[in-house]
VOPAGU-2260 file (C-alpha; in pm, 1 decimal, decimal comma):
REM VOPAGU-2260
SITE   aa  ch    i         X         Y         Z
SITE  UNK   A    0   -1964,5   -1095,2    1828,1
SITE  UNK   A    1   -1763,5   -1371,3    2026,2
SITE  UNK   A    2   -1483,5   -1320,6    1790,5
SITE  UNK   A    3   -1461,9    -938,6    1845,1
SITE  UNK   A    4   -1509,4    -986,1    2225,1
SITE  UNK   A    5   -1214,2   -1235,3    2197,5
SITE  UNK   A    6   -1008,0    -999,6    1953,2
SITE  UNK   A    7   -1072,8    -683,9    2212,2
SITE  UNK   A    8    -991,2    -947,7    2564,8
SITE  UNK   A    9    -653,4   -1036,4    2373,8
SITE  UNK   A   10    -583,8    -637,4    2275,3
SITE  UNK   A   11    -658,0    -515,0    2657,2
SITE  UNK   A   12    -431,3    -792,9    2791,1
SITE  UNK   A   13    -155,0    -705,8    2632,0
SITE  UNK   A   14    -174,9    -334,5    2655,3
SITE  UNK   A   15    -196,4    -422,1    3066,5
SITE  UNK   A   16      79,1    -634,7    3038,9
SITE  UNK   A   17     346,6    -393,5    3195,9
SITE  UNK   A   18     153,1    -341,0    3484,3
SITE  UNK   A   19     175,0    -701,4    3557,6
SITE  UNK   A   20     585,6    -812,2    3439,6
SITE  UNK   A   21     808,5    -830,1    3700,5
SITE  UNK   A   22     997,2    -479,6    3803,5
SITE  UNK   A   23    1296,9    -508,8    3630,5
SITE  UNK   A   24    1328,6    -227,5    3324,8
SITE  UNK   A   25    1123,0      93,3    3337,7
SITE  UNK   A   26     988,7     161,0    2949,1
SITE  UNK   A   27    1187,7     541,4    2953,9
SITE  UNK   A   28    1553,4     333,2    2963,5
SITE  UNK   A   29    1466,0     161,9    2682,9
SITE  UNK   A   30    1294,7     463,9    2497,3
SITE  UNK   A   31    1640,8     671,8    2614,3
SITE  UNK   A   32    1854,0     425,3    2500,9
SITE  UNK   A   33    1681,5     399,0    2149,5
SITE  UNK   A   34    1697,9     713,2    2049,7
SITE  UNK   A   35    2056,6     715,3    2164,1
SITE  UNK   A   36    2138,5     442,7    1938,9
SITE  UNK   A   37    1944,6     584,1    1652,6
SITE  UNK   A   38    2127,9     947,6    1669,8
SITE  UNK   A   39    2459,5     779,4    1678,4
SITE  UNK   A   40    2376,2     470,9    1433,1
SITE  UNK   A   41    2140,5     591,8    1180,6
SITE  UNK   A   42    2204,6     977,0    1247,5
SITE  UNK   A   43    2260,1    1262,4     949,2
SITE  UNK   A   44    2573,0    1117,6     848,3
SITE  UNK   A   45    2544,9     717,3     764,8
SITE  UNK   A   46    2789,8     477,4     656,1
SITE  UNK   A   47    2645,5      67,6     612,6
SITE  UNK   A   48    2821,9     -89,0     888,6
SITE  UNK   A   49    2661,0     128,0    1187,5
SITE  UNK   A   50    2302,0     103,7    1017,2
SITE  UNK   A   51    2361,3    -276,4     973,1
SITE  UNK   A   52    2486,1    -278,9    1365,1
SITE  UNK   A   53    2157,2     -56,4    1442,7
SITE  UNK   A   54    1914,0    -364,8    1323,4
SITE  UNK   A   55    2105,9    -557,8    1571,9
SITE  UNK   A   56    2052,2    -312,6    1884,3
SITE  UNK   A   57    1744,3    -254,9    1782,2
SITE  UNK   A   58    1663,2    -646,3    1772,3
SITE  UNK   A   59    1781,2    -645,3    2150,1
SITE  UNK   A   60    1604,9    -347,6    2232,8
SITE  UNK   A   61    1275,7    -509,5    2113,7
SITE  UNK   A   62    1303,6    -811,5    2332,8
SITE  UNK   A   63    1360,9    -560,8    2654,7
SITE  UNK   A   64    1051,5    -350,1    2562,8
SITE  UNK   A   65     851,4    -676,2    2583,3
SITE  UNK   A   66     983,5    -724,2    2948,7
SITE  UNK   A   67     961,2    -350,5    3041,4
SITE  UNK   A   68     708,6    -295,9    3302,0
SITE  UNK   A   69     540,8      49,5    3436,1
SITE  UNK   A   70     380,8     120,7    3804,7
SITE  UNK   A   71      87,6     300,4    3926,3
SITE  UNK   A   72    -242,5     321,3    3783,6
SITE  UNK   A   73    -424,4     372,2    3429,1
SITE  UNK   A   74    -556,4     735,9    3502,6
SITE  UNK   A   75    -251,2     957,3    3390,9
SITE  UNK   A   76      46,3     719,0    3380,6
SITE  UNK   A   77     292,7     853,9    3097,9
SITE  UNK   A   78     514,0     540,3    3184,2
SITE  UNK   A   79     249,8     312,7    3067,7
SITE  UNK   A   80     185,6     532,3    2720,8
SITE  UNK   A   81     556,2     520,6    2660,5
SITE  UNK   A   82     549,1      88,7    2721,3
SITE  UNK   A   83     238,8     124,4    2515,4
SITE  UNK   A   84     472,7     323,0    2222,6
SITE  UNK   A   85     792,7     110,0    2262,0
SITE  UNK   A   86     646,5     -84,4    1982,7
SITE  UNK   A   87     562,4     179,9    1748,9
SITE  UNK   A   88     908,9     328,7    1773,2
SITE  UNK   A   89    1085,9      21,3    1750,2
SITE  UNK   A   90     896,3     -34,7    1386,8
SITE  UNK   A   91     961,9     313,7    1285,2
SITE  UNK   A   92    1328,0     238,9    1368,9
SITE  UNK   A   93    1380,7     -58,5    1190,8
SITE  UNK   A   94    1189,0      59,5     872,7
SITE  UNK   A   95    1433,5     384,4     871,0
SITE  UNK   A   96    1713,6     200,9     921,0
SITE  UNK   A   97    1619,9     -74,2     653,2
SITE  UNK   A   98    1560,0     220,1     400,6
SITE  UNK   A   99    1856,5     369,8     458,6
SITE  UNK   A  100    2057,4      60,3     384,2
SITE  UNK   A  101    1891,2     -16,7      62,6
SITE  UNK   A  102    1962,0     402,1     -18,5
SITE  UNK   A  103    2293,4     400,0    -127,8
SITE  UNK   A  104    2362,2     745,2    -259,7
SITE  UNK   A  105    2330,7    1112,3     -69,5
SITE  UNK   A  106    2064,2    1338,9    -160,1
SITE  UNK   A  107    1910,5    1568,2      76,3
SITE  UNK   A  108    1977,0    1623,8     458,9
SITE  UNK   A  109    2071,2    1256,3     531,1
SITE  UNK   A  110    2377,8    1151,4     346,4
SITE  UNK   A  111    2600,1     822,9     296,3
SITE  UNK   A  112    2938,3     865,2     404,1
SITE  UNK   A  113    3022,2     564,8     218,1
SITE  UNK   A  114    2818,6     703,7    -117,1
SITE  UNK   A  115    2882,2    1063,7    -115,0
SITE  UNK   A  116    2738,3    1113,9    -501,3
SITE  UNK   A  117    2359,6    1132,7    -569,0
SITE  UNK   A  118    2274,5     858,7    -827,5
SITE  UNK   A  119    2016,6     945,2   -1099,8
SITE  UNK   A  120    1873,7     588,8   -1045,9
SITE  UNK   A  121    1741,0     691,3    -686,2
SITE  UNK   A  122    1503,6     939,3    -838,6
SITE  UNK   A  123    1311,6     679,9   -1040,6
SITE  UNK   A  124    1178,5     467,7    -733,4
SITE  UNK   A  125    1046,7     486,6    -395,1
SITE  UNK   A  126    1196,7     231,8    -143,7
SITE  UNK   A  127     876,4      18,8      47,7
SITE  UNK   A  128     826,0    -142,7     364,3
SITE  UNK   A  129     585,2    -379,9     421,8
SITE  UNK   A  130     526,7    -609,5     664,7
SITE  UNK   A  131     537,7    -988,7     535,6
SITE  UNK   A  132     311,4   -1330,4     607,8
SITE  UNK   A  133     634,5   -1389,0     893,0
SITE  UNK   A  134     584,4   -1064,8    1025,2
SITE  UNK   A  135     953,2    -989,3     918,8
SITE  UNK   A  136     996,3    -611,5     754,2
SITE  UNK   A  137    1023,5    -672,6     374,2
SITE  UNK   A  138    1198,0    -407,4     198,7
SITE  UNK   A  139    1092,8    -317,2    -216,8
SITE  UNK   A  140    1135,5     -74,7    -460,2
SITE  UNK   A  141     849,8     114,9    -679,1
SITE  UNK   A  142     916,6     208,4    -995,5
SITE  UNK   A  143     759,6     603,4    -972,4
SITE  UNK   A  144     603,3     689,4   -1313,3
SITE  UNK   A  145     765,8     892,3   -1556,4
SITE  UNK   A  146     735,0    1236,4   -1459,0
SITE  UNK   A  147     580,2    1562,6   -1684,9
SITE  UNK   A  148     774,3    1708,8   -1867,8
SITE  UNK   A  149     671,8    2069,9   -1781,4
SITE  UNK   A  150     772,8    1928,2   -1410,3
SITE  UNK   A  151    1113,5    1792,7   -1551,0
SITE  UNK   A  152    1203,2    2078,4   -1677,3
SITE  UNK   A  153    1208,2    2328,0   -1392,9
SITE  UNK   A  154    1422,9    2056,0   -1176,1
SITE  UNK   A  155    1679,7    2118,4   -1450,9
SITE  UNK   A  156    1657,1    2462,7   -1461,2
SITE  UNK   A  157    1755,2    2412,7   -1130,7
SITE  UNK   A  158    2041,6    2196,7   -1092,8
């Protein structure tokens, strides 16, 4: 019980954290610029060197959502939720960005600029993302299982 009452005191700090950080950076710049970043960076159209920049900004952008801080009170206070998100959308980010890197081929409505040709080797794996014992984003591939051949055949009646 003291453990969970510990675990819970720790969680509740941190999510009132903004109220309490000095006023510097509102949590919507941050949010704004993100998704800036991300359309221009890691948009439909991706070539290495701008997705390999994007872990950068996003590194930087991480370290200001830790500082952001929000006003007002807890009832109704949509600054706060988006602080509380910053966090969230910075780890979607990165893992998008990280699995775009290690895709290098085009196939469907994202494409590489610098791979424009689908490679057959892409459809026999799913890229992962896990989180490792250093809390660093570890990216790995998943061999997919060999696929019926009822199934197979209809993709290449397809093509």
């Amino acid at each position: 019980k003291e453990y969970l009452e510990h675990v819970w005191a720790a969680v509740a700090k941190e999510a009132l954290a903004p109220f309490e950080r000095n006023p510097d950076e509102g949590p919507y710049k941050v949010q704004y610029e993100l998704q800036d970043m991300m359309q221009d960076l890691v948009g439909i159209v991706r070539v290495e060197d701008e997705m390999v920049r994007a872990l950068g900004e996003i590194e930087k952008l991480k370290a200001r959502a830790a500082k952001v801080w929000v006003a007002g009170n807890r009832e109704y206070n949509p600054g706060w939720h988006t602080a509380l998100d910053l966090d969230n959308l910075m780890v979607v980010s990165e893992a998008v960005t990280r699995s775009a890197i290690e895709r290098k081929e085009s196939r469907g409505g994202h494409f590489r600029d610098d791979y424009p040709n689908k490679d057959p080797a892409y459809s026999t794996f799913n890229i992962i993302l896990r989180k490792g014992p250093d809390g660093e984003m570890q990216v790995s591939r998943q061999p997919l299982p060999e696929m019926r051949a009822d199934l197979k055949q209809i993709i290449e009646e397809n093509k």
